[in-house]
N, C-alpha and C positions, 0 to 999 in steps of 0.2 A: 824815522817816520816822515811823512809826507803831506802836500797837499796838493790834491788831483783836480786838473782844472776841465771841464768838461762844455763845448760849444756846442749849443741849443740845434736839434733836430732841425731838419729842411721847413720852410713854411713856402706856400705857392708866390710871396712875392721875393725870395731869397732866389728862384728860379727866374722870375719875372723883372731879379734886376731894379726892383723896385724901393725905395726908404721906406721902409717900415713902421706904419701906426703901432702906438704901443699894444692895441688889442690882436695884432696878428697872430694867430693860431699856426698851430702844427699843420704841414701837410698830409696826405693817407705817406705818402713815401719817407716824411721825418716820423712819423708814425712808427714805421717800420725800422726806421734808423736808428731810434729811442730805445725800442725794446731790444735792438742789438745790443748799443753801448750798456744797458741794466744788466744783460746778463754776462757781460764781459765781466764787469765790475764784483756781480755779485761772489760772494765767498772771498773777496780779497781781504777780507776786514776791516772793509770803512767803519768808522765809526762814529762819524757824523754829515752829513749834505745839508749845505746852503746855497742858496738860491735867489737869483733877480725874480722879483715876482712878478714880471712882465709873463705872458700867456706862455710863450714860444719855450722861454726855461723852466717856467716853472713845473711845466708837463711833463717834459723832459728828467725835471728833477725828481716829480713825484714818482713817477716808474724807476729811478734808481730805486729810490726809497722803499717802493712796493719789492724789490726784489732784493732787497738786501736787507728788509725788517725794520728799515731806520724812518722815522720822521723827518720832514725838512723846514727847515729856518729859513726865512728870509731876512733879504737884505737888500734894501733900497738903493745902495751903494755902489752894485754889481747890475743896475740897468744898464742898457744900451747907451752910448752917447742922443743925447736930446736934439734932433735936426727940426724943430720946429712946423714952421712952414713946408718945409720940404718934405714931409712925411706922406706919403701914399704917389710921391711922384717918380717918375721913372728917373735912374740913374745915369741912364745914355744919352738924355734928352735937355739934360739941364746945363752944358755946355763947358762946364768945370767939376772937378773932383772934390763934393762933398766930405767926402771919407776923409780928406787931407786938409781943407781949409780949414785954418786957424780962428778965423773970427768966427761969431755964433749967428747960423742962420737966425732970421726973423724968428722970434720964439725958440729959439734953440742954446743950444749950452757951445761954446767956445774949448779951442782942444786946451788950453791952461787951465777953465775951471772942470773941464772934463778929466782931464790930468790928477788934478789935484781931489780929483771926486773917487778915483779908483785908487790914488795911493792912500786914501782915509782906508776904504774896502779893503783894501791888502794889509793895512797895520789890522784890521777889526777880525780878518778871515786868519793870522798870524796866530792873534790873539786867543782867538775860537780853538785853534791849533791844537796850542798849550793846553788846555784845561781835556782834552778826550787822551784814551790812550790808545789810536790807532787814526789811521790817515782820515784827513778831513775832503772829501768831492766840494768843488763848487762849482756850481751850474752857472753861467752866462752867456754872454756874446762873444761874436769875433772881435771889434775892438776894442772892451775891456781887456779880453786874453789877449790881445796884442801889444796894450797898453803896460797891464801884467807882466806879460814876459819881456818886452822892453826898456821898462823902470825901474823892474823892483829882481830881477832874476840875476843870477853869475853863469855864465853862457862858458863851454866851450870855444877855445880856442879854433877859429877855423868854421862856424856854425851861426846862422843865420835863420832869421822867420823868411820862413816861404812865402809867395804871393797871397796865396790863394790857403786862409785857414778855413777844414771841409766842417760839414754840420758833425756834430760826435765826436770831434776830433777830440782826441786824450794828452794832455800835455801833465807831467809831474815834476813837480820842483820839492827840494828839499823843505821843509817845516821850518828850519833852521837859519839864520842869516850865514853865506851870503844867498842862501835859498838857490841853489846850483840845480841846474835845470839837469833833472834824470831822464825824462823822457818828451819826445817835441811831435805835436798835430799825427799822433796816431789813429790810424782808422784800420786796424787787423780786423774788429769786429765786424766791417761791413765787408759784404762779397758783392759779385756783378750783381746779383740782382736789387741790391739798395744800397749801390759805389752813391757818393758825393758828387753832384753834378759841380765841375768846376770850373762852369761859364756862371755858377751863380754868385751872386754880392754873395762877400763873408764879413759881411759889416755892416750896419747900419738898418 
């Protein structure tokens, strides 16, 4: 059994390149993107979805849950990295790479306590695992699933994270330690008409 990790639909500043307030909403095209990934998902026999309950996942999450019968949990744990200050500014304008600096912007969280905020998340979403008897969805961001699959995953040999994680993207790792990554940023369920734009931030 598994647990299936799932990146929060398009929002207009993930297009715009822009850090992300925590109230930012789905776009009309993550909209569309949303009720792909639902019905990809549905009839696979999840049997549980949890959720960052920032706006962007948790809508995201709730439409699994609408199509698959299930309720969704939240989890504080699986928010976005905290850029503080730097939240509703543009990414191309700021003259260094937020996404990767270490220290914590003014009001914002640092990647060590960031780090260690998404490996609690992963022991807790582990945990959750155990007690369903069929694969657990969890809804978040690009750099918790980045974090995710970077920290806490057993990777093929020869296999790397891509640049650019798209909105919906499907990643499955096993439930199991060393939790061996099954499947990596699938997007089958989108076609050209709601592809992932991928000049957009997948992070932050």
């Amino acid at each position: 059994m598994s647990i299936v990790l799932v990146r929060h639909g398009e929002t207009p500043l993930n297009v715009a390149r822009v850090l992300q307030p925590a109230d930012t909403p789905l776009s009309a095209q993550g909209v569309v993107q949303v009720q792909a990934v639902a019905r990809r998902l549905a009839g696979t026999g999840l049997a549980g979805i949890v959720s960052s309950g920032l706006p962007r996942a948790w809508l995201t999450a709730q439409a699994i849950g609408a199509a698959c019968g299930l309720s969704v949990g939240c989890n504080s744990n699986l928010q976005e990295r905290n850029f503080g200050d730097l939240r509703g500014r543009p990414y191309d304008n700021l003259g260094f790479d937020p996404l990767t600096m270490a220290e914590a912007p003014p009001g914002g969280e640092s990647v060590a306590d960031f780090r260690q905020r998404v490996a609690q998340a992963f022991a807790e979403v582990v945990r959750l695992r155990a007690t369903l008897g069929g694969p657990l969805a969890v809804v978040t961001h690009g750099l918790v699933i980045r974090a995710l699959l970077e920290g806490h995953v057993a990777w093929p040999a020869g296999r790397g994270l891509p640049a650019h994680l798209a909105n919906t993207a499907v990643s499955i790792v096993a439930a199991q330690s060393p939790h061996a990554l099954q499947l990596l940023a699938c997007t089958r369920h989108l076609d050209a008409s709601n592809q992932d734009d991928a000049h957009s931030l997948s992070g932050g």
